[in-house]
N, C-alpha and C positions, 0 to 999 in steps of 0.2 A: 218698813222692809226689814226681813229679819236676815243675819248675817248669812244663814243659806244662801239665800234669795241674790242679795248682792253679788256672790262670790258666782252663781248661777248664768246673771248676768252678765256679769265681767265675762265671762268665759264662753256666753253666746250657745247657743242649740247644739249639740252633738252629729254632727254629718253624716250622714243618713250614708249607706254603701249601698253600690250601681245593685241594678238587677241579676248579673250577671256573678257578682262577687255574693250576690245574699245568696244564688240558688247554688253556689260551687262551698259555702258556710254549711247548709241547710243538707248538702249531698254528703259532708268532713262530720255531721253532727249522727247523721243517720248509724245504727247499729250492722254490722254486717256477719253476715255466716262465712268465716273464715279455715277453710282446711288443713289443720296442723296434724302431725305425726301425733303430738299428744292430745289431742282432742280427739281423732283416728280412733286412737287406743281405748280412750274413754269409750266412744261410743260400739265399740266391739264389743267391752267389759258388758257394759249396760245391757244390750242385744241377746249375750248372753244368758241374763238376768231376767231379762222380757219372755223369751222361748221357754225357759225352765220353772216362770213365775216363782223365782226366789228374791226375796224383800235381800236390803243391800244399803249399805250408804256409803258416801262417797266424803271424804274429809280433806280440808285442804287451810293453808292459811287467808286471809284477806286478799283479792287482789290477784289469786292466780289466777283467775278467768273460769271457776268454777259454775257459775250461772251461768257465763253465756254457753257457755259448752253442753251442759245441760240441756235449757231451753231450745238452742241449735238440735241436739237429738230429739227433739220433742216436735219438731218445726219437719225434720227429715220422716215424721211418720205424722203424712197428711191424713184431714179424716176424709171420711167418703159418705156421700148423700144419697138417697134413692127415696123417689118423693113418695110422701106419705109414710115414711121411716123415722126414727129417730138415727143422727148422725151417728156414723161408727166412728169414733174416738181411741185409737188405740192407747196414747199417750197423754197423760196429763200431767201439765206442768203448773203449783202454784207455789207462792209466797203468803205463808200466814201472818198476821198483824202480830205489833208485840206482846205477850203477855196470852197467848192463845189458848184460847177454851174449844170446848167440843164443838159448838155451837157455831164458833166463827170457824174453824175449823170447816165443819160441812159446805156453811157458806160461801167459803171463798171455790167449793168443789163445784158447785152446784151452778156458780155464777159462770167460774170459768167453761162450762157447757151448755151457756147459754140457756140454763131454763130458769126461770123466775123464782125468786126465792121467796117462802112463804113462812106466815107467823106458827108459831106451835111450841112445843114442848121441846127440849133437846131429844128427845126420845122421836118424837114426830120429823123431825128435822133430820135424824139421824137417819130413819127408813128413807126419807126421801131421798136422800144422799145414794143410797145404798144401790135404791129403785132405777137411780139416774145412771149411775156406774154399769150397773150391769145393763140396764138397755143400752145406753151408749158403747158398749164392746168396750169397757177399759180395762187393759192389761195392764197397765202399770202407769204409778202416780208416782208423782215424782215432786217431792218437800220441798221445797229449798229454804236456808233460816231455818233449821226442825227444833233450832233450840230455845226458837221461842213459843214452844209448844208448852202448855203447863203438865207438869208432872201425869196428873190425871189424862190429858188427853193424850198419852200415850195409850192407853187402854184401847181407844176405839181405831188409832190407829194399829193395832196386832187384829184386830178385827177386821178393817179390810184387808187382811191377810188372811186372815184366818178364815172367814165366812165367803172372801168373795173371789180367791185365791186372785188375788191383783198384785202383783210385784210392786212393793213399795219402797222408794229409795230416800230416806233424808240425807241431804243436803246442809253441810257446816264445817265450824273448825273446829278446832281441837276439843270446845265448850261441847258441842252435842256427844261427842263421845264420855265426856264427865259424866252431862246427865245420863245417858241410857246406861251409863253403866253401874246406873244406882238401883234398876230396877232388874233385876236377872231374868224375867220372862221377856221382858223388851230387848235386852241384849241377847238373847239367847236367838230371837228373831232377825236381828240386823245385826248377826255375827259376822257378816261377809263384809269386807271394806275394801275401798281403795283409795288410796295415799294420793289428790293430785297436787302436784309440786310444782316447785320455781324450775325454770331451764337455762343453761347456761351453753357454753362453749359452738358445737355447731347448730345445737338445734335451735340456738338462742338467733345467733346469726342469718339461719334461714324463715326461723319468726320473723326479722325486720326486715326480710325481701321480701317476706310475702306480704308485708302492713304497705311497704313502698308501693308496688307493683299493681295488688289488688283489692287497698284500702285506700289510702292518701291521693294514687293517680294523677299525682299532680305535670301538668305542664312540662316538667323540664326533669330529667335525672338528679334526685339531693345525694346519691352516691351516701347511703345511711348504714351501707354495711363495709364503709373504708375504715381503716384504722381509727384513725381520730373519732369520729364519729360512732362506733361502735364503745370506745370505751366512754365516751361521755352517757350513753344510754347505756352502757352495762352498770356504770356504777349509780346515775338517778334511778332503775327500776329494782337495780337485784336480782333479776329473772323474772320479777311479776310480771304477766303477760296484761291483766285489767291494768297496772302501771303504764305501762309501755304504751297500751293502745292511749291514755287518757295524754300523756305526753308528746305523742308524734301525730295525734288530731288537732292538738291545742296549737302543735307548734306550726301545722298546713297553715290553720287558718289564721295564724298570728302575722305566716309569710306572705298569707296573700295579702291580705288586710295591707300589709307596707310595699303593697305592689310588687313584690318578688312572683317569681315560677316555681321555686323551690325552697328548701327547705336548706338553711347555711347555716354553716359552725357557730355563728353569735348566737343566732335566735335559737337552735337548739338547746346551746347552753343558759343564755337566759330562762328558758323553759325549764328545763331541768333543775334549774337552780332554785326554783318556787316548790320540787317535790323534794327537796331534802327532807 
């Protein structure tokens, strides 16, 4: 028996949680479309960008919530079917792999609309792309990560701008604006930006009534926007919004887990104490 194994023993099977506690875990782990003033504003900027078909990126640090906000406008422009049609798609939303080429590039286009991807040439692969976008009604694609796009596939990205007039927006931090701004025909295209940032003071405070209310849902009022409790979550997030949501999900289900209704000052801070 190897010392794993003993210490394994010693300590007997791990206890399994009720039904009721896995599906209230399983409903705290789910992603939600959440309505903030600055996600609001994001997707006004964006809508803009979509009507006038002008390419655009959006830059922000780690962590502000810059994808889901994204994805969320991408989810708010459902597509539409009419049979024997190919789907109208207004919005596309992907994430290239690291180290991204043209080729994976199309790919991950091609997949995200559901049509099969096929062997060829990057030249072959690039029409089909092309083919797909414009049957499917895409008006705007939308990066996210665009900095791990290899230098050269920026090229074909100015092309579906250029060729297929689709409002193209990458998506990153402060690294994608390095890179494009080594290429002056690529900057000159995604010269439009917007800054999205950490929030503080009120708006910060009605971010966490809105995570209470119409994320967490828990059982019994955690009173998350009282003094004490506000400045323990202002000082573990900083304002990060991706921060805050991974901290007061972790902390739901840490309190049900110990058989609480809510969410108390220990466990909070315990919580918090793990994202220094």
């Amino acid at each position: 028996m190897t010392e794993a194994q003993a210490v394994a023993q010693q300590l007997g099977g791990i206890k399994l949680d009720s039904d009721d506690l896995r599906i209230e875990i399983e409903r705290l782990r789910r992603k939600n479309i959440v309505e903030l003033t600055q996600v609001q504003a994001l997707h006004d900027w964006l809508e803009g960008k979509r009507k006038s078909r002008q390419s655009c990126r959006v830059v922000g640090e780690s962590r502000t919530g810059k994808t889901v906000a994204c994805d969320a406008y991408r989810l708010r422009h459902k597509p539409t079917q009419v049979a024997g049609q190919p789907p109208i798609v207004p919005v596309v939303y992907v994430q290239p792999p690291q180290d991204c080429g043209s080729r994976e590039l199309f790919g991950v286009i091609i997949e995200h609309l559901k049509y099969q991807m096929t062997k060829g040439t990057v030249a072959e692969i690039r029409d089909r792309a092309f083919r797909v976008l414009k049957g499917c009604g895409v008006e705007m694609l939308i990066v996210d990560e665009a900095d791990r796009l290899k230098p050269k596939t920026f090229a074909d990205v100015r092309d579906l701008f250029d060729k297929l007039a689709i409002a193209v927006v990458l998506i990153g931090t402060d690294r994608l604006d390095a890179v494009i701004k080594r290429d002056e025909q690529v900057y000159n295209r995604f010269r439009a930006c917007y800054r999205f940032g950490t929030i503080s003071g009120e708006q910060f405070r009605q971010t966490v009534e809105t995570w209470e209310l119409d994320v967490l849902r828990l059982p019994v009022a955690s009173n998350l926007t009282s003094k004490d409790m506000m400045q323990i979550l202002a000082k573990a997030t900083g304002g990060y919004i991706g921060l805050l949501d991974m901290v007061l999900r972790e902390a739901a289900i840490r309190s049900l887990q110990r058989g609480l209704k809510k969410i108390d000052k220990a466990i909070l801070k315990e919580v918090c104490e793990e994202y220094r």
